[in-house]
C-alpha positions in Angstrom: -59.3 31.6 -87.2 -55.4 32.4 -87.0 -53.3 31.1 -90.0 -50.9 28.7 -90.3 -48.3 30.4 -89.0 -49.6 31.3 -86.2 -50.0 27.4 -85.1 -46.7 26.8 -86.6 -44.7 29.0 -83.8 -46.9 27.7 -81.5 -46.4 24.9 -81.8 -42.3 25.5 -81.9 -42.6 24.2 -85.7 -43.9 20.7 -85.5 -45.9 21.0 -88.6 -47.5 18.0 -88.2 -49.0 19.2 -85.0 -49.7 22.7 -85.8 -51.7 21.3 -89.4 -53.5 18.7 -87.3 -54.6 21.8 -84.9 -55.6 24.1 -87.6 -57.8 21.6 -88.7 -59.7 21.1 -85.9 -60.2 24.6 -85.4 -63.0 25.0 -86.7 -64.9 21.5 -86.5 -64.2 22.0 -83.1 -66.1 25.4 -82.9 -69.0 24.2 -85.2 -69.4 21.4 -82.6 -70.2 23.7 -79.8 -67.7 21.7 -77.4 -65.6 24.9 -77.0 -67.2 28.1 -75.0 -64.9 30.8 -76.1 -67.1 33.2 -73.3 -66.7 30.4 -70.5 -63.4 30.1 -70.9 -62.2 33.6 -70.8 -64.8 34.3 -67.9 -63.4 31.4 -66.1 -59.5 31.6 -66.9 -58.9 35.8 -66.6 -55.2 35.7 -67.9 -56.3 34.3 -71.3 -57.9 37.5 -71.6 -55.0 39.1 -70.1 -52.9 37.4 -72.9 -54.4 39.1 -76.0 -54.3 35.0 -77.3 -57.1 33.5 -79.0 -59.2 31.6 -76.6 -59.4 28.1 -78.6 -56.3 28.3 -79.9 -54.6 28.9 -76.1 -56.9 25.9 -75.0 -55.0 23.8 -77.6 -51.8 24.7 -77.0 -51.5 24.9 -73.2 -54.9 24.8 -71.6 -55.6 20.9 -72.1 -52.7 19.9 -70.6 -53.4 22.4 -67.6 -56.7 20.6 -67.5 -58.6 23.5 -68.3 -62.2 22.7 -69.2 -63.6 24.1 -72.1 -66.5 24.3 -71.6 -69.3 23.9 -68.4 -70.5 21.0 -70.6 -67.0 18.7 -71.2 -67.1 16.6 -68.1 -63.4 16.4 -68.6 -63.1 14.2 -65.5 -65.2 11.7 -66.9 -63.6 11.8 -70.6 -60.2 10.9 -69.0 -61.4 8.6 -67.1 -62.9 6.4 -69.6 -59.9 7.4 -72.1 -56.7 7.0 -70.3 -55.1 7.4 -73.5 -55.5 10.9 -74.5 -52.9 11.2 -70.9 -50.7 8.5 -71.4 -50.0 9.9 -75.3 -50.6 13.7 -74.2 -53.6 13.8 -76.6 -55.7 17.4 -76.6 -59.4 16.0 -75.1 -61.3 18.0 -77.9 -59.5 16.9 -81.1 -59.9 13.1 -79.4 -64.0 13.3 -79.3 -63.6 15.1 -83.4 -62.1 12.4 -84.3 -63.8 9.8 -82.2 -67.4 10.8 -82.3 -68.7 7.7 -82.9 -67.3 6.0 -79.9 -70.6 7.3 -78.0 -69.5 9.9 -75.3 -72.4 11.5 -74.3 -71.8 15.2 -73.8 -73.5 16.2 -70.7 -75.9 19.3 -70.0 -73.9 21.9 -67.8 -74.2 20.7 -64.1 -75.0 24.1 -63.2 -77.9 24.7 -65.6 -79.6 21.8 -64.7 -78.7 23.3 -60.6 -80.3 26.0 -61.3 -83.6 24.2 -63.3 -83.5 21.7 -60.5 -83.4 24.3 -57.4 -85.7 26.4 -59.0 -88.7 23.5 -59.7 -88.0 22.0 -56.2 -89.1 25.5 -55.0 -92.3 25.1 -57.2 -93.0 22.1 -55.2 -93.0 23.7 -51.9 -95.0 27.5 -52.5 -98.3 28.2 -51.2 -99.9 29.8 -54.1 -102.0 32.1 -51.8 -105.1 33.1 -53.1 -106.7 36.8 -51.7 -110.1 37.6 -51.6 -108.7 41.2 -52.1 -104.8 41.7 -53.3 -103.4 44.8 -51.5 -101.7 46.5 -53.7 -97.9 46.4 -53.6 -95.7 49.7 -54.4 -92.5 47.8 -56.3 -89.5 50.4 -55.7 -86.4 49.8 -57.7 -83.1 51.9 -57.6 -81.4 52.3 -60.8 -77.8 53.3 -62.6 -76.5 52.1 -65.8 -78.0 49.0 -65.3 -79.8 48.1 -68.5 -78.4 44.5 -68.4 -79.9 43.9 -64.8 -83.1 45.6 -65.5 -83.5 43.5 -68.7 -83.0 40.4 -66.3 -85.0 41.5 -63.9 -88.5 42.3 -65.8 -87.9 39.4 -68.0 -91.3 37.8 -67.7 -92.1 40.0 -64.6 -95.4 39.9 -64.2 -96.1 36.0 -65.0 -93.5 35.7 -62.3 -94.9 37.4 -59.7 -98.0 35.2 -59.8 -100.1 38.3 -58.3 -101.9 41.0 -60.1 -102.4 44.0 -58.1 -98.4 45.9 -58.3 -97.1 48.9 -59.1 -93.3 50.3 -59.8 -91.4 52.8 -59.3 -88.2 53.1 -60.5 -85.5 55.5 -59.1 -83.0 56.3 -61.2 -79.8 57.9 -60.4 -78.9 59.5 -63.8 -78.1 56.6 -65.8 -76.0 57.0 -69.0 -76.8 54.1 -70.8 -80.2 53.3 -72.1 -81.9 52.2 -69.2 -84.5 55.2 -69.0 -85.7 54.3 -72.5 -86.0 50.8 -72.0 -88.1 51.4 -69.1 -90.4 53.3 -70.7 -90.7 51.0 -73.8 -92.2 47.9 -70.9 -95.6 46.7 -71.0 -95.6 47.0 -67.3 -97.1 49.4 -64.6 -94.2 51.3 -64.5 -93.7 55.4 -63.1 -89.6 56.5 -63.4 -88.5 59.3 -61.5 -85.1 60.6 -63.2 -82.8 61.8 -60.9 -79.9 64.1 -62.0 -77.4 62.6 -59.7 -77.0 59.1 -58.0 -78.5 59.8 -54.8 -78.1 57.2 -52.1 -80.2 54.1 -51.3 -82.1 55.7 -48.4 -83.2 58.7 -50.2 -84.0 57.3 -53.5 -86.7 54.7 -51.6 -87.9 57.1 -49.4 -88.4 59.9 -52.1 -90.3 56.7 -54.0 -92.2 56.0 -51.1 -93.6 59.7 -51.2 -95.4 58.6 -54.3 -96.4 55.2 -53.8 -100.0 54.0 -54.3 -99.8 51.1 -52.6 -100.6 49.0 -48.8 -97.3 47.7 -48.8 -93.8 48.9 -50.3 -91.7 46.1 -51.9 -87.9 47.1 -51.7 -86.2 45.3 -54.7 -82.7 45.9 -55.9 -82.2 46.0 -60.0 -79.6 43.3 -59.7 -82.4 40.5 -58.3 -83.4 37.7 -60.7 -86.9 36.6 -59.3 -88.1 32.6 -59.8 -92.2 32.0 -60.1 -94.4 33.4 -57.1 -92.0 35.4 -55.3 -94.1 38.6 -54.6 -97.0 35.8 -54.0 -95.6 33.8 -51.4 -94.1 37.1 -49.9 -97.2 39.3 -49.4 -99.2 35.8 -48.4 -96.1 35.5 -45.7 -96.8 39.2 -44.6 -100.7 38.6 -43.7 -100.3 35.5 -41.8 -98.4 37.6 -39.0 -99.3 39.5 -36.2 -97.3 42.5 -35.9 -95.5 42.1 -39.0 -92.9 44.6 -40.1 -91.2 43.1 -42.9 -90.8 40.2 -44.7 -87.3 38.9 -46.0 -86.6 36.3 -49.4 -84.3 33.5 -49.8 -81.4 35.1 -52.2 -78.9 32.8 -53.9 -75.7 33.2 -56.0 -76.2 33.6 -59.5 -74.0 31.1 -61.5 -70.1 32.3 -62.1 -68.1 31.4 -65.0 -65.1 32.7 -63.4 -63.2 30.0 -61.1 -62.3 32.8 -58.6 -66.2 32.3 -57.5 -67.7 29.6 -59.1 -67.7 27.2 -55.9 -70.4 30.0 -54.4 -72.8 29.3 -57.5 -76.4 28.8 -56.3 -75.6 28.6 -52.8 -77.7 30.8 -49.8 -76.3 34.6 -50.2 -79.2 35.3 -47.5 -81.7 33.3 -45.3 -81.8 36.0 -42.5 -79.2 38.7 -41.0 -77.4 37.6 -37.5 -74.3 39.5 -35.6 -71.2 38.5 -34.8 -67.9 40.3 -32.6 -65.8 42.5 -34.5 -62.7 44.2 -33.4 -62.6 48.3 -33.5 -64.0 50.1 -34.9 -67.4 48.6 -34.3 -68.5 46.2 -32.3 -70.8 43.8 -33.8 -70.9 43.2 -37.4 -74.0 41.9 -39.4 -73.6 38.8 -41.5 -75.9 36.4 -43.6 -76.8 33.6 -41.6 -76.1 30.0 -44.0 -74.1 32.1 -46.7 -72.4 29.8 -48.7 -74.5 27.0 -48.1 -75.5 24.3 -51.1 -78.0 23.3 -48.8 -80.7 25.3 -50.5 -83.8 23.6 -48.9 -82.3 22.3 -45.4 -84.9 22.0 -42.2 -82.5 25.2 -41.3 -83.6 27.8 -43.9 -86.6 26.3 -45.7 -89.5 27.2 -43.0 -90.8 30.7 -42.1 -88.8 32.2 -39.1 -88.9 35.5 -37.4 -85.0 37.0 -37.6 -83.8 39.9 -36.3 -83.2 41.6 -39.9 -83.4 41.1 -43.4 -81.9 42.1 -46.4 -83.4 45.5 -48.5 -82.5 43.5 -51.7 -85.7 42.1 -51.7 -87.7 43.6 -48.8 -91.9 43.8 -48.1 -93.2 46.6 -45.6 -96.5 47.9 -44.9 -95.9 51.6 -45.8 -97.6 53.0 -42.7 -95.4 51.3 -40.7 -92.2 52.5 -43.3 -94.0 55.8 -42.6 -94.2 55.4 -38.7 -90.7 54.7 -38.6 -89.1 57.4 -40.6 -88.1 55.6 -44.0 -84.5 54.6 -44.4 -82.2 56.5 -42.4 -80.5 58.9 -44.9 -77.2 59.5 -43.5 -76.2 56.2 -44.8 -75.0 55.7 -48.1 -75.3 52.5 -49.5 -74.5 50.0 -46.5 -76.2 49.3 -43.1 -79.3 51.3 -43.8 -81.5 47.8 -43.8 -79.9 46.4 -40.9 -80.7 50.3 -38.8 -84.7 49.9 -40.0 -84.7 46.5 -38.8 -83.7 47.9 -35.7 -85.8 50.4 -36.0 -88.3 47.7 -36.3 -87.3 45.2 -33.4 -87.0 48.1 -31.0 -91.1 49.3 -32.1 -91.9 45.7 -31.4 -92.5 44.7 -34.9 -91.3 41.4 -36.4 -88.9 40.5 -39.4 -90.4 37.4 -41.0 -88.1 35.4 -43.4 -90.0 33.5 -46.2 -87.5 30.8 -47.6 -90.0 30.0 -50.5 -89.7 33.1 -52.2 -86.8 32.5 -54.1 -84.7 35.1 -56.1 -81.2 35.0 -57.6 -79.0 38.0 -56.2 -76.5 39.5 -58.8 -75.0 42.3 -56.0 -74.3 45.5 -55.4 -75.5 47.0 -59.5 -75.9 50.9 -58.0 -73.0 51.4 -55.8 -70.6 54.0 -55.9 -67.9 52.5 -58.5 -65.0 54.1 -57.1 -62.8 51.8 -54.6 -61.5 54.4 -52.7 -64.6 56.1 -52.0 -66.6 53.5 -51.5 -64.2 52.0 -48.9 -64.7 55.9 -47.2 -68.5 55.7 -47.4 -68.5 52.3 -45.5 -66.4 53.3 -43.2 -68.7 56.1 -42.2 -72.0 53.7 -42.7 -69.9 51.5 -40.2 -68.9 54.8 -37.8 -72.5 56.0 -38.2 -74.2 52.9 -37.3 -71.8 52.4 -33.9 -72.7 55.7 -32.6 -76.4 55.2 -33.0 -76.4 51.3 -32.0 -74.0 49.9 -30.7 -75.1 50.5 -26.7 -78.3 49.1 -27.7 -76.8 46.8 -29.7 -74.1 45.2 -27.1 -76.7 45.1 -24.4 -79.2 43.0 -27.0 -76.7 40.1 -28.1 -75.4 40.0 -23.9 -79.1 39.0 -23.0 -78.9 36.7 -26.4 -76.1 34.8 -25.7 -76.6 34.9 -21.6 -80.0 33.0 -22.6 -78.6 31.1 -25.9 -81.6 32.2 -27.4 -79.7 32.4 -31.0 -81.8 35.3 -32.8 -79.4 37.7 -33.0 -76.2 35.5 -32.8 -75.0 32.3 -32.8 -72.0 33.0 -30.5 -71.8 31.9 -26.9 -70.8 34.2 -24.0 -66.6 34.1 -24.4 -64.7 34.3 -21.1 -61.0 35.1 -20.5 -59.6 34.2 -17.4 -56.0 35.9 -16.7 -54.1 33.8 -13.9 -52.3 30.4 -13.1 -54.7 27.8 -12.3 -55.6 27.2 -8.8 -58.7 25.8 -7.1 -60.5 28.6 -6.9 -59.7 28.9 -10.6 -61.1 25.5 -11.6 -64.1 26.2 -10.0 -65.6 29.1 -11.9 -64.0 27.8 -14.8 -66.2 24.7 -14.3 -69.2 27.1 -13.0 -68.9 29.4 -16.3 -68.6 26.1 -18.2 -72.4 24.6 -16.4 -73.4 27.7 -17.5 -73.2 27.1 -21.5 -70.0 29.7 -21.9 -67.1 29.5 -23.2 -64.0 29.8 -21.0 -60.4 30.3 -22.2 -57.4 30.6 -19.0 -54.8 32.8 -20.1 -51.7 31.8 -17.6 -49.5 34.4 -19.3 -49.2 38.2 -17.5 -47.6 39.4 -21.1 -50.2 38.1 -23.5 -52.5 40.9 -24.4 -54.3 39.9 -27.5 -57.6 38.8 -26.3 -59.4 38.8 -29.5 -62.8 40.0 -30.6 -64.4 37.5 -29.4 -63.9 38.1 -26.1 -67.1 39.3 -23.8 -65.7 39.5 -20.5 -61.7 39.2 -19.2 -61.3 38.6 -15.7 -57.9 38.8 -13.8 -56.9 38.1 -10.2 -53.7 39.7 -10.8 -53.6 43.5 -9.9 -49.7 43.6 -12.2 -51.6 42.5 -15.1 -51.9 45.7 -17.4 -55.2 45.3 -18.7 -54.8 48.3 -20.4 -53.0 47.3 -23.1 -55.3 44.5 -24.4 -56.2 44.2 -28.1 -60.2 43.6 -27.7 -63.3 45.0 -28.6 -64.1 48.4 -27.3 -67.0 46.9 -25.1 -65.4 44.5 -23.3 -66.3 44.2 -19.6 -62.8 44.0 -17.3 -63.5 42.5 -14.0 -60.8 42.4 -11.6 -60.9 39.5 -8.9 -60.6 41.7 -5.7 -62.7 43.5 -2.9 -60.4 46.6 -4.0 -61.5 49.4 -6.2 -59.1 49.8 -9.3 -60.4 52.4 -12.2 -58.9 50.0 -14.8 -62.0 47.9 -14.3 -65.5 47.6 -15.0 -66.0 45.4 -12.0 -64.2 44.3 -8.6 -65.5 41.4 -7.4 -63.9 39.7 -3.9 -63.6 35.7 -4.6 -67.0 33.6 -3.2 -67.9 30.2 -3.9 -70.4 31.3 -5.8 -68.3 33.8 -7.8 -69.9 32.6 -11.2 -73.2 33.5 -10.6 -72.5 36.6 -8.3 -70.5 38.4 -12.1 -73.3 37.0 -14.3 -76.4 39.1 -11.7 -73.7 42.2 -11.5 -73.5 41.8 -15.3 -77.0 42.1 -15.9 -77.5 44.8 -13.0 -75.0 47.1 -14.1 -75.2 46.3 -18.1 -78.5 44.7 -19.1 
């Protein structure tokens, strides 16, 4: 505790105030109201400000309405004691000194979140039972993550609620102590000790060399698994046909930090869709529901094929793993889950999402920790993946969105039409629009940004200079003529059925 001078200055010499505030130091610490590692988590510049937490709560974070702790409903307290506003009272010396008045103190809200997501989940797994458990190779990729490994394996194997596992952990010449505390586990455990941080690729396949067992379980160090997990995931995995992988539901840990907090507990991945982005790439990947609170809506609680799936936590039967190649290893540490899913679709095998096994997703523990070069490294993942995909890729989400099918993306077909309206104008605008696409006119010659959402621009104006649009690199140009013009992918003379006459030269020339 700071003395008395210290409370003095701060409080610009009011002694009265800065004695009243050194005596409630420490009855307020001793009643656990105040959570110095909360608030410093949640409020950075404290840190920043060299200050003691508590004693920067009294002096200026009440009356910012800082909370000190997840417990305080601080709201509430107000509320049902308008004073402590009115006479600029601090909130924690008021419940010292009025303890008896009955506030009850509530439990964090986002403890009992977490206790309540995690025993609705209870409620809805299978609890398969096998006549014969396959065994499951458990591949983990490691680097100076002893705190995530300690989270990880704590109470591992009552968690798994299945018997027959192995792992192997990868790691990428840790420093810290991470080797020894592997080795000190009561767990089925073989570490291969790397002397440099190789990438995410090699280090599973180079662990799938060596792996005993049916299936390979891809699981990140940085994963925080709930009851049943590997139970509900390898019972998911027999019920298929053609199975080639099957996916978890991930969620956001808690954050004490207000800069995430609001993401706490919500989806971080139910399944992998695709949307437009501009150059240089074409489609990017994203997690379908991130951010949702709705942890068990009808849209991710129920077992669904998806076009790909996180490797954070990622089951495959290791001859198909095998068939396939592994991960490609010219990634480093982005897109490599997203190409084997590929790899997968394109072979005809399925990616199953299982909502009910249900882990907690810390991110990202084995990256490369420079910004600079990791910012490079995706940037080549991202360059990599384009060369070998995106063809593929473009002509995949066209057929998607042309039948609103919805696997791969949510997005409809985009139209821009360049030119003034006139009635041949209306008419595929309204044919386009019968169709399910969207349709945007665009009267203006000089407007060029088209946006990355555009699929297809059309213009019946031979001055427009469709040359200098900002788009996507894969946008198809069609020019509204019978006349040939090598700006274009397609000339197409006007019909009444012009619509449908670009959507079967589309699919002709394209699909």
């Amino acid at each position: 505790m700071a003395n008395f001078k210290d409370f003095l200055i701060k409080s610009k010499f009011n002694v009265k105030k800065a004695k009243l505030y050194q005596e409630s130091y420490d009855k307020i610490m001793e009643s656990g109201l105040f959570d110095k590692n909360y608030y410093l988590k949640a409020y950075p510049n404290v840190k920043k400000s060299g200050m003691d937490p508590l004693i920067h709560y009294l002096f200026y974070g009440a009356s910012e309405y800082k909370l000190p702790s997840p417990s305080f409903n601080l709201k509430r307290y107000l509320q049902e004691y308008p004073e402590i506003d009115k006479y600029n009272l601090n909130p924690l010396i008021h419940y010292i000194d009025n303890e008896n008045e009955g506030f009850i103190i509530d439990k964090s809200p986002f403890v009992l979140r977490r206790r309540k997501i995690i025993d609705t989940n209870k409620s809805f797994l299978s609890n398969y039972e096998f006549e014969n458990e396959p065994l499951v190779s458990i591949i983990v990729l490691n680097r100076n993550g002893l705190g995530h490994l300690q989270r990880l394996f704590e109470d591992f194997d009552k968690k798994t609620n299945y018997s027959n596992y192995e792992i192997i952990v990868v790691d990428n010449a840790s420093c810290d102590e991470s080797v020894e505390y592997l080795y000190s586990l009561d767990l089925p455990i073989t570490v291969i000790e790397n002397k440099e941080n190789v990438s995410f690729s090699k280090g599973n396949n180079d662990a799938a060399k060596i792996a005993k067992g049916e299936y390979l379980l891809l699981l990140n160090n940085d994963i925080e698994p709930t009851y049943g997990w590997l139970n509900e995931m390898v019972g998911c995995m027999l019920k298929y046909d053609n199975a080639g992988s099957v996916g978890a539901k991930l969620l956001f840990p808690y954050y004490e930090d207000m800069k995430n907090q609001g993401k706490s507990y919500s989806i971080q991945h139910a399944g992998v869709k695709f949307r437009e982005e501009r150059t240089p790439y074409v489609y990017g990947p994203y997690h379908d529901n991130m951010y949702s609170t709705l942890v068990f809506s009808s849209d991710v609680n129920h077992e669904k094929e998806v076009i790909s799936n996180t490797a954070a936590c990622l089951l495959v039967p290791k001859n198909i793993y095998t068939e396939l190649g592994g991960l490609d290893e010219n990634y480093f540490y982005g897109y490599e889950d997203i190409d084997f899913a590929f790899k997968l679709y394109k072979n005809n095998y399925k990616s199953i999402f299982c909502p009910f096994a249900l882990l907690f997703h810390h991110e990202s523990a084995t990256r490369v920790e420079d910004e600079d070069e990791k910012n490079r490294l995706n940037y080549e993942n991202i360059m990599y993946f384009y060369n070998k995909w995106g063809d593929y890729l473009f002509k995949e989400i066209f057929i998607d969105k042309i039948n609103q099918n919805h696997f791969i993306t949510n997005k409809k077909i985009d139209i821009s039409i360049i030119s003034k309206n006139d009635e041949f104008i209306s008419q595929i605008v309204k044919d386009f629009n019968n169709m399910g696409f969207n349709v945007k006119l665009i009267p203006n010659l000089e407007n060029f940004a088209i946006g990355e959402d555009c699929d297809i621009i059309i213009s019946n104006d031979k001055d427009y200079d469709v040359e200098k649009i900002i788009s996507r690199l894969n946008i198809i140009k069609v020019l509204i003529s019978n006349d040939k013009d090598s700006r274009y992918d397609i000339c197409l003379d006007k019909s009444d059925d012009y619509a449908k006459k670009l959507m079967d030269t589309i699919n002709e020339r394209y699909l």
